[in-house]
C-alpha positions as CSV (number, residue, x, y, z in Angstrom):
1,X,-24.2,-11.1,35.6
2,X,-26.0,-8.5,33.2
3,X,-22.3,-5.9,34.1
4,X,-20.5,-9.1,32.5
5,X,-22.9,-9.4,29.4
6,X,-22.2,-5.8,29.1
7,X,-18.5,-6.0,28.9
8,X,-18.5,-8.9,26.5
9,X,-20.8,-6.3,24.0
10,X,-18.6,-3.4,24.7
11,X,-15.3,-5.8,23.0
12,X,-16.9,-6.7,19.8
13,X,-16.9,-3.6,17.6
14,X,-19.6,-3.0,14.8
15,X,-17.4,-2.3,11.4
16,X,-20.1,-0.2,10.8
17,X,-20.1,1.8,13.3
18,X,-19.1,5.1,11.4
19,X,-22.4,5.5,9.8
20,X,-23.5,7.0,13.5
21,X,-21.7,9.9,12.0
22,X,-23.9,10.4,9.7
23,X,-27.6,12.7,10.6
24,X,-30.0,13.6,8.6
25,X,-30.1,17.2,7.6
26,X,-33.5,19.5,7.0
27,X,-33.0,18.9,3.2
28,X,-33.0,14.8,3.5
29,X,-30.2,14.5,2.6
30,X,-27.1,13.1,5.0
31,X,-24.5,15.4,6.7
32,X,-21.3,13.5,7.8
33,X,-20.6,14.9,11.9
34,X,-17.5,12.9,12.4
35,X,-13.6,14.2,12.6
36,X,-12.2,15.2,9.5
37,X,-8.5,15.0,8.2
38,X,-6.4,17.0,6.1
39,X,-3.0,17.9,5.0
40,X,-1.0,20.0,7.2
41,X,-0.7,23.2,5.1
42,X,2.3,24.1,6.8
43,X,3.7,20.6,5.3
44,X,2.5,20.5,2.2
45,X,-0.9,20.7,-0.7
46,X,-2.6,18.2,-0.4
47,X,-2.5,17.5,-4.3
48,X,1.0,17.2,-3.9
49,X,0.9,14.6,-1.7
50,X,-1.6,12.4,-3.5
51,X,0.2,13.4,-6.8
52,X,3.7,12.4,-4.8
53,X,1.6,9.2,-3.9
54,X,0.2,8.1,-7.2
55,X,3.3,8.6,-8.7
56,X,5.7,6.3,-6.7
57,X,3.0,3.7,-6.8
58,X,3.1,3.9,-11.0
59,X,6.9,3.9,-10.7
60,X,6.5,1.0,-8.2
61,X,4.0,-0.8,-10.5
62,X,6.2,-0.7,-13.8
63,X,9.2,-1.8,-12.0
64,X,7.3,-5.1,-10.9
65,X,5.9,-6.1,-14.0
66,X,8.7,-5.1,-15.8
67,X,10.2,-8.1,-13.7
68,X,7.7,-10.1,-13.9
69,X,8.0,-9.9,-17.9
70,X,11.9,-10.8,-17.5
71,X,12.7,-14.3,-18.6
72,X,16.2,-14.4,-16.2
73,X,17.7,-17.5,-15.1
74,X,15.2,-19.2,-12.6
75,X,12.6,-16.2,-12.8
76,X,9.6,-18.0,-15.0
77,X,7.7,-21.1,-13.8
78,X,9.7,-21.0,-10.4
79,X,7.6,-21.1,-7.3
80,X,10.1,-19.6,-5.8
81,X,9.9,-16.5,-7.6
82,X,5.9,-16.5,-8.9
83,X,5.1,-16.2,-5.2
84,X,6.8,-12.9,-4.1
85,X,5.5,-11.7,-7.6
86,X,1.8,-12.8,-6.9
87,X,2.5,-11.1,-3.8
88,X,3.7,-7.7,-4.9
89,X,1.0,-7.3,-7.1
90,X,-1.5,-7.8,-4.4
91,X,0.4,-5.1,-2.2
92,X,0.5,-2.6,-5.4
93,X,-3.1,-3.7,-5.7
94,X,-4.1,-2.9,-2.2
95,X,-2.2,0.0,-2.2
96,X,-4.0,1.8,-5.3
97,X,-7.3,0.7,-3.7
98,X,-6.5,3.1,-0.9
99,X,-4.5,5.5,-2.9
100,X,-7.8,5.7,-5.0
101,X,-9.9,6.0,-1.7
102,X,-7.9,8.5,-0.3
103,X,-7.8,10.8,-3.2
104,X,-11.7,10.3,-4.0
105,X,-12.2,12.2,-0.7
106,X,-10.3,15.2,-1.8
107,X,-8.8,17.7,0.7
108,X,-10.9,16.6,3.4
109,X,-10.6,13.3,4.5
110,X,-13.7,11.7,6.8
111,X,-12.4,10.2,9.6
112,X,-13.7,6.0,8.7
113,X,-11.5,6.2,5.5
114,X,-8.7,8.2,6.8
115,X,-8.2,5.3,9.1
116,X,-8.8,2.7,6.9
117,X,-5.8,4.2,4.0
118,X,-3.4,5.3,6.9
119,X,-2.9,1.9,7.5
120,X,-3.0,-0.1,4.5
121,X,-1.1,2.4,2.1
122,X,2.7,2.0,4.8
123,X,1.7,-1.5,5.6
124,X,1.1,-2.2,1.3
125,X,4.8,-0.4,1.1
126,X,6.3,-2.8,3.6
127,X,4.1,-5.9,2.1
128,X,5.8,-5.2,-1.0
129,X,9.7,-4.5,-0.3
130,X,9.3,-8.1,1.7
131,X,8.0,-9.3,-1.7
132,X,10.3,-7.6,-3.4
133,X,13.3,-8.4,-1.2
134,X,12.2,-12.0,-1.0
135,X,12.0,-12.5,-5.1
136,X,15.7,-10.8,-5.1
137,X,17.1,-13.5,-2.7
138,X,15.9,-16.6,-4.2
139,X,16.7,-15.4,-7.5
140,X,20.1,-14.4,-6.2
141,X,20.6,-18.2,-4.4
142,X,19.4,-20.0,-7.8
143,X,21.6,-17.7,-10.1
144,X,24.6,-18.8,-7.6
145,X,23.8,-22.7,-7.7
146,X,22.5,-23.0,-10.9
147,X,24.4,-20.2,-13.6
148,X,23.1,-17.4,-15.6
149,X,22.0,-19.9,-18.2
150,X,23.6,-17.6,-20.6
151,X,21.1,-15.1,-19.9
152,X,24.0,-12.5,-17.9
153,X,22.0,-9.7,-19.0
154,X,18.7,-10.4,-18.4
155,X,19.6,-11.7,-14.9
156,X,20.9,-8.7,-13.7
157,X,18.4,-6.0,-15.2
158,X,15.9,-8.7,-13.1
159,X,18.0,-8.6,-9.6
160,X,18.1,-4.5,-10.4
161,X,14.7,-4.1,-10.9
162,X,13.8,-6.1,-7.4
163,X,15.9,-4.0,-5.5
164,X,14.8,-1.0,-6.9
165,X,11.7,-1.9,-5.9
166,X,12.3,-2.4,-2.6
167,X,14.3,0.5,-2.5
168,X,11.1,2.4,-3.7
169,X,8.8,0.6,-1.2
170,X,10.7,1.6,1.8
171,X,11.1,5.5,0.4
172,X,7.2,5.2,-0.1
173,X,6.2,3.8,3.4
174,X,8.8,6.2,4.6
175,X,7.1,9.3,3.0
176,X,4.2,8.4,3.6
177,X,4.6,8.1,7.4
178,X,6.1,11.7,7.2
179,X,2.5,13.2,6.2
180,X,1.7,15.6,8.9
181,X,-2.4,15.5,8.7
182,X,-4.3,17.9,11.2
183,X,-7.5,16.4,12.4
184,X,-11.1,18.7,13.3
């Protein structure tokens, strides 16, 4: 019975379980003892990477609100098209956060946050070309039942910008998966 109570403890994991890498050092201050990541130097400088990183995300984050501040056929009051937009702003959103987290740790990354940014930075990417992708099609279905609305133009700078930013999302998550990081 007590082997069973056991097992059921062993399945729930504290989510602060990382601070029992932290010891106390002679000074009183905290050392951090856990595994550390970095750049592969043989891939790259690590402040190319995050600059590579912040970059696209800017690039990312101009294309969507420059959409969001197009007044195409369909594209303004439109559930249709304000939810993939609320949407990609929370993936750009998330994916600063972590962008921002990553970075603040410099070249060496402690292992809690490494894990943490390694997987919401890609799976923000791939959040966002499904928003983006998503916004593109149902703009695309009402421009094809409905018209331009004699707004030609303005239509397709909007269907442009979408795909560009899905374009942009899948080079990102792509890129980013192609970090080589060495752990100690």
């Amino acid at each position: 019975m007590a082997d069973q109570d056991n097992k059921k403890r062993k399945k729930f994991k504290n989510p602060k379980e990382y601070l029992n890498d932290f010891v106390l050092n002679d000074d009183g201050g905290y050392s951090y003892t856990g595994r550390r990541y970095t750049v592969d130097r043989h891939y790259a400088f690590y402040g190319d990477v995050y600059r590579k990183l912040l970059i696209g995300a800017i690039i990312m984050a101009a294309c969507s609100v420059g959409s969001g501040m197009i007044d195409a056929a369909g594209a303004t009051g439109a559930f249709y098209v304000v939810i993939p937009f609320i949407g990609e702003i929370s993936a750009l959103f998330a994916m600063f956060w972590n962008i921002v987290k990553l970075m603040s740790q410099g070249e060496v990354v402690k292992e809690y946050a490494f894990k943490k940014t390694n997987l919401w930075i890609p799976g923000g990417a791939a959040v966002l070309m499904f928003f983006a992708l998503t916004g593109l099609v149902m703009s695309t279905v009402y421009i094809i039942t409905h018209g331009f609305e004699d707004k030609v133009f303005k239509c397709f700078l909007y269907l442009a910008l979408k795909t560009v930013i899905a374009f942009l999302a899948f080079a990102y998550k792509k890129y980013y998966n192609t970090i080589q990081w060495s752990a100690y």
